[in-house]
C-alpha positions in Angstrom: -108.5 16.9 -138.4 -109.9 18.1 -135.1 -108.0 16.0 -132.1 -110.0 15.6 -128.7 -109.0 17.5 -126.3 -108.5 14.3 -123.9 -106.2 13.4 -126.6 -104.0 16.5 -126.7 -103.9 16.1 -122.7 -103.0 13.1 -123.2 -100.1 13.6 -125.6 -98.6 16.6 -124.0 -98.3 15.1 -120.7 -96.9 11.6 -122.3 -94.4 13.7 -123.9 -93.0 15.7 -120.4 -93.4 12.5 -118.9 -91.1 10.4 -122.0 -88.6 12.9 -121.8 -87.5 12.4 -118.0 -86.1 9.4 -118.0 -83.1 10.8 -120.2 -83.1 13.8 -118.3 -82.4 11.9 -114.9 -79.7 9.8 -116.2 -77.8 12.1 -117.8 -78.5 14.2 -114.7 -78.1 11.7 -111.5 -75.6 9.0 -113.5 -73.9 10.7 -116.4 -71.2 7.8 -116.4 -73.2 5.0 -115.8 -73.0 2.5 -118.7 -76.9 3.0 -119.0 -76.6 5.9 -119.4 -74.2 6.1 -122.6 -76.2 3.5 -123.9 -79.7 5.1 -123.7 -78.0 8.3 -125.1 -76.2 7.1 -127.9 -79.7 6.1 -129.1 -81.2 8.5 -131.6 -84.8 6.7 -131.3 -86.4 9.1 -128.7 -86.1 12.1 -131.1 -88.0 9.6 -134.0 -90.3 9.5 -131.6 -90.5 12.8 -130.5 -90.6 13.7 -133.9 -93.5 11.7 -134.6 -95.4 13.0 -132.3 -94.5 16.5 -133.1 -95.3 15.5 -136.9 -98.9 14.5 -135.8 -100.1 17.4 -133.8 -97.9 20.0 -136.2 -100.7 18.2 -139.0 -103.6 18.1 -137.3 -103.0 21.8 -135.8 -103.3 23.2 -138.9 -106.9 21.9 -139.9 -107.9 25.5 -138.9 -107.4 27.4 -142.2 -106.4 30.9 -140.4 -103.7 29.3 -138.4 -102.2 28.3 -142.1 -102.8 31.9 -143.6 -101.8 33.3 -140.5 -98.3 31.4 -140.8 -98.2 32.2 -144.1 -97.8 35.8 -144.1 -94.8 37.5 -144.3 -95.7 40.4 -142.6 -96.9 37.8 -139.3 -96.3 39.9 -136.4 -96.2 38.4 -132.6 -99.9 39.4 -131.4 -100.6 36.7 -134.5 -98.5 34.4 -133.5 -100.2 35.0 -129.5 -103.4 33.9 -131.1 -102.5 31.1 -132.5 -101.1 29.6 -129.6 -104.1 30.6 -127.6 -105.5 26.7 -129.0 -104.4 24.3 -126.8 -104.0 22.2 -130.1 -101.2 24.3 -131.3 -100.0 25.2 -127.7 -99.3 21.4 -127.0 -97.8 21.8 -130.9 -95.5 24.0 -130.0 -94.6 22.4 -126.6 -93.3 18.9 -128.1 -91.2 21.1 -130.3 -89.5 23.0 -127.1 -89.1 19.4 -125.4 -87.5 17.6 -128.0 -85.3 20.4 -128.8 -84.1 20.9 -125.2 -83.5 17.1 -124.7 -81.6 17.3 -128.4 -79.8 19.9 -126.9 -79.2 18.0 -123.5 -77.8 15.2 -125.3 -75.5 17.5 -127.3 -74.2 18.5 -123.5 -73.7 15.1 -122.1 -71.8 13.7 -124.9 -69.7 17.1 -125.5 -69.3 16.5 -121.4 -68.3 12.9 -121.7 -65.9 13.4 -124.8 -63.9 16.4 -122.9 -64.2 15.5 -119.0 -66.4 18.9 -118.3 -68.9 18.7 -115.8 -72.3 18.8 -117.1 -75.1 18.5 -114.3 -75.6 22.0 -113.6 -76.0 22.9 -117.2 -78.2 19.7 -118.1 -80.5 21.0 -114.9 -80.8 23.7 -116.6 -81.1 23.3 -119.9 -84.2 20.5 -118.8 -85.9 24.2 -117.2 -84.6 26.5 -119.9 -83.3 25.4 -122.4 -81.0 27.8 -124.7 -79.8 29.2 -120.9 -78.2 25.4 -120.2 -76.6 25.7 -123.7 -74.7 29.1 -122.1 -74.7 27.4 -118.8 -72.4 24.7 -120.8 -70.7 27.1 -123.3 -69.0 29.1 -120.8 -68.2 26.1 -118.2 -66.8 24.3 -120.8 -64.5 27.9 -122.1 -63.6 28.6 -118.5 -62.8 24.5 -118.4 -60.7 24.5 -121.4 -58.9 27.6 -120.2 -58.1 26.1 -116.9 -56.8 22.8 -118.8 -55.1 24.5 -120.9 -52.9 27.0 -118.4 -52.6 23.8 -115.7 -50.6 21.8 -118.7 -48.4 24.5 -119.4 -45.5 25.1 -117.3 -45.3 27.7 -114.9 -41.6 28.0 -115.3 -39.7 27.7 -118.3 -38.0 24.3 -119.0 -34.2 24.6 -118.7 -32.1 23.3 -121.4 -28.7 22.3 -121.7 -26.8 23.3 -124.7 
């Protein structure tokens, strides 16, 4: 199925747009009851999902892009050429955006359960996605390891016997 290219415009731009929204208020009001609400939701993946569904079919109407996937031995100046169509391009984009925003969501929640502080990592994870998941992983170590020696007491307990 060949998609016009006003479509595809539209449908990769309506997807950065959907996605900031939950980006902002996990970002700007992390606590906010909003907030929680909105991202205790699972229905903006379905949707993301769907849309990814749609273009991932129709981007494969081209039957070298399915032979080209195909084959084991696909090497990365294949996979270039494929994503020189903007169909597949904007394909491949929806997939990076819903995974980044999965993966923000992952971060707030793991923030809210444990008390770490998230923006920095949410900021970048919304840019750069696997580098806010380190962002996170090592705040939340170094957060844990700071919570963990602050409980503990710096002197032993005396006891009486």
């Amino acid at each position: 199925m060949i998609v016009d290219p006003s479509l595809l415009d539209l449908l990769f731009n309506g997807a950065n747009l959907f996605v900031l929204p939950f980006w902002t208020l996990m970002v700007l009001v992390p606590n906010a009851k909003l907030t929680r609400t909105v991202m205790g939701s699972l229905l903006p993946f379905a949707a993301l999902a769907g849309l990814y569904l749609f273009l991932f079919v129709t981007s494969f109407s081209n039957v070298q892009g399915i032979e080209a996937l195909a084959d084991p031995n696909l090497n990365l100046v294949d996979l270039a050429a494929l994503f020189a169509s903007p169909h597949v391009t904007a394909t491949g984009w929806v997939h990076f955006v819903a995974f980044d925003l999965f993966v923000g969501r992952w971060i707030y929640w793991q923030g809210q359960d444990s008390g770490v502080f998230t923006r920095h990592s949410l900021a970048l994870c919304l840019f750069a996605g696997p580098l806010g998941l380190l962002c996170h992983l090592l705040t939340d170590a170094l957060w844990q390891r700071f919570r963990s020696s602050s409980k503990s007491p710096s002197q032993p307990v005396a006891t009486t016997e």
